[in-house]
N, C-alpha and C positions, 0 to 999 in steps of 0.2 A: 557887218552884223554885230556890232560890239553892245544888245542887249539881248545876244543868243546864249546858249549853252550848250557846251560840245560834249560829246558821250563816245569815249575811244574803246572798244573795247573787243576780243579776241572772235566772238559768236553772238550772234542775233539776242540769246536767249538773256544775257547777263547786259543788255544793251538794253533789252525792254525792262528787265525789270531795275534798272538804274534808273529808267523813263519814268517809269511808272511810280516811283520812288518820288524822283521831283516834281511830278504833274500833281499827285496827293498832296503835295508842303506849298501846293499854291504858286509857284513859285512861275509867274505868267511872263515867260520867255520863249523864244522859237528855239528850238531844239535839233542839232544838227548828230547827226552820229554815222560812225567812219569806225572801220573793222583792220584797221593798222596804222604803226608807228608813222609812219612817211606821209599819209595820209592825215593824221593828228597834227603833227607837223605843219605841213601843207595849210592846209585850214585853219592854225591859230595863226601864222603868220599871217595871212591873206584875209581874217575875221574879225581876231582882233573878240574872240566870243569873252564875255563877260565873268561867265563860273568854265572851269573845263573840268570832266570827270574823266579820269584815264583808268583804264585797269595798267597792275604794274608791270608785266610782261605781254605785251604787245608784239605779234608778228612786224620784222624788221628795225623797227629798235622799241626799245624799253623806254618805258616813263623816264629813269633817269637819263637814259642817252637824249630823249626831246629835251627834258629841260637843260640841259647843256648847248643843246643848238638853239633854243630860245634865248639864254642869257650870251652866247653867242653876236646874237640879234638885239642885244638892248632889252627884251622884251621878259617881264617879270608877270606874269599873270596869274588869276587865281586857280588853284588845282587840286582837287581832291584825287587821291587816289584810291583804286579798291583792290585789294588779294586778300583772294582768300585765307590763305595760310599767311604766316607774314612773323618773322624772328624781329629780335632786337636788333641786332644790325642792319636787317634790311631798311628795318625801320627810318633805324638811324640814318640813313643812305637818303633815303629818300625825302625825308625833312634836311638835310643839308644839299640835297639837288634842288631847295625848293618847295617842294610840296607844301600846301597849308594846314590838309586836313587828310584823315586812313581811316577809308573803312574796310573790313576784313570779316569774316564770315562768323567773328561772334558780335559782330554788331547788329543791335534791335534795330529794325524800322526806324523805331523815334529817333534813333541816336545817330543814323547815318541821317537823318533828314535836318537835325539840329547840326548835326557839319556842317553839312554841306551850306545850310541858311548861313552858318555863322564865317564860314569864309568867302562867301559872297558877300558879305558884309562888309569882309575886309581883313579878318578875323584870323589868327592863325592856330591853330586847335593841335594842340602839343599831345599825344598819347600818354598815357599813364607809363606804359610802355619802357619808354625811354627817358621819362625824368629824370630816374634816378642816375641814369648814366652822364645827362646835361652836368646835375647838381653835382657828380664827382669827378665831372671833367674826363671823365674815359673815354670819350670822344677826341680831344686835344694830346692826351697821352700818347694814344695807342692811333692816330691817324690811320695808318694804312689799313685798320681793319673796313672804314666808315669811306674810306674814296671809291667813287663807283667806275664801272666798268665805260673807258671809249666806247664811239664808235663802232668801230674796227674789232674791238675786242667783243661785244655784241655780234658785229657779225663771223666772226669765229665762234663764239660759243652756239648762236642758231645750227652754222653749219653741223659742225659737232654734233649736236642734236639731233640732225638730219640722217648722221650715220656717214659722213665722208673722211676720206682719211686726208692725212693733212696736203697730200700729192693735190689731191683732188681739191682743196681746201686754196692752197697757194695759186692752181690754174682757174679756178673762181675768183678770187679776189686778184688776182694779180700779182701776188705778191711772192719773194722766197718763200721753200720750205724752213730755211729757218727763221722768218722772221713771223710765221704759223705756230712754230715751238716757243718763238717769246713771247707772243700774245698768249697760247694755252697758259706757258709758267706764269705769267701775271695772274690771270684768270686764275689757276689754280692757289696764288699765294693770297688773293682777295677772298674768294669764296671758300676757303679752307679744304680744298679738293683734291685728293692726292694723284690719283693719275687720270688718263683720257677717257677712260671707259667712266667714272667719277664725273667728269665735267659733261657725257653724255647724257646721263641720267640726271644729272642735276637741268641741264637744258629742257629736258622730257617734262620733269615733276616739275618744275618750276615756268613751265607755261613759255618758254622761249620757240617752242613748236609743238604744233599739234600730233597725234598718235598718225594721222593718214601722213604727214610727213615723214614722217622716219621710213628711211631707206632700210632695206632685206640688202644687206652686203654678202 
């Protein structure tokens, strides 16, 4: 279906009205939409969809964790992202995983719909955002602020979120308790987060899991 358009995103309601978003801008495509990372995933490889709309924090991995297993895969495709809230570095994150286009929640109508047209085009729509940081290379400087999160490190910080402690964290993933405490301290030295209870609440606000997830410990 490589003259579809895919629509990724956390709940029904930010799904319709992305839908409703690109069915107003004309934009005469069949429209597929999927309510997590794996799933996203999933369906661009096997689609092949023409525009894809991801929200950034997606249940099971993040927009950046897919586009890392799409370039992965050889596969470079068009992507808009949407969050709400959304910093300079994420930003930056995100347009160096890829992304072409961001909308975020002081974007007008017209202006996420002229995105989204114009990276469908082909188009890569830079935010005002983060020029400044392109044009003085604070990006190239300061790297490790702008490398985003694995995998693995993804599914550490969901757990976290979740409310597990790293015991619980290691027999889930398989993996040592300490090599749970090296993915938090990366986690923590990327997102600027000093301790665990810090990367729980950042998982919480920042859409890595929803409120009915979080475990009562």
């Amino acid at each position: 279906m490589k003259n579809s358009i895919l629509i990724a995103t956390k709940d029904r309601l930010t799904s319709d009205t992305l839908k409703e978003l690109i069915c107003n801008g004309k934009i005469n495509n069949s429209i597929m939409i999927v309510h997590n990372g794996d799933e996203a995933l999933n369906t661009i490889i096997a689609d092949r969809p023409r525009l894809i709309l991801l929200e950034a924090f997606l249940p099971v991995l993040s927009t950046i964790a897919i586009m890392e297993e799409l370039h992965k895969n050889n596969l470079y495709p068009r992507v808009v992202c949407f969050c709400v809230e959304i910093d300079e570095v994420l930003c930056m994150k995100l347009f160096k995983a890829g992304v072409s286009g961001l909308i975020d929640g002081n974007s007008s109508w017209d202006e996420a719909r002229k995105i989204c047209k114009q990276v469908e085009s082909g188009k890569v729509m830079i935010p005002d955002l983060i020029k400044e940081s392109i044009e003085s290379f604070d990006f190239e400087n300061h790297p490790e602020k702008y490398t985003p999160l694995s995998r693995r490190q993804n599914e550490v910080l969901h757990l976290a979120g979740e409310g597990y402690s790293n015991i619980q964290i290691s027999d889930k993933l398989n993996i040592s308790r300490k090599t749970v405490e090296k993915h938090k301290g990366v986690i923590r030295n990327k997102m600027g987060l000093n301790s665990s209870t810090e990367i729980a609440v950042f998982a919480i606000t920042h859409g890595f899991v929803g409120v009915k997830e979080v475990r009562c410990s």
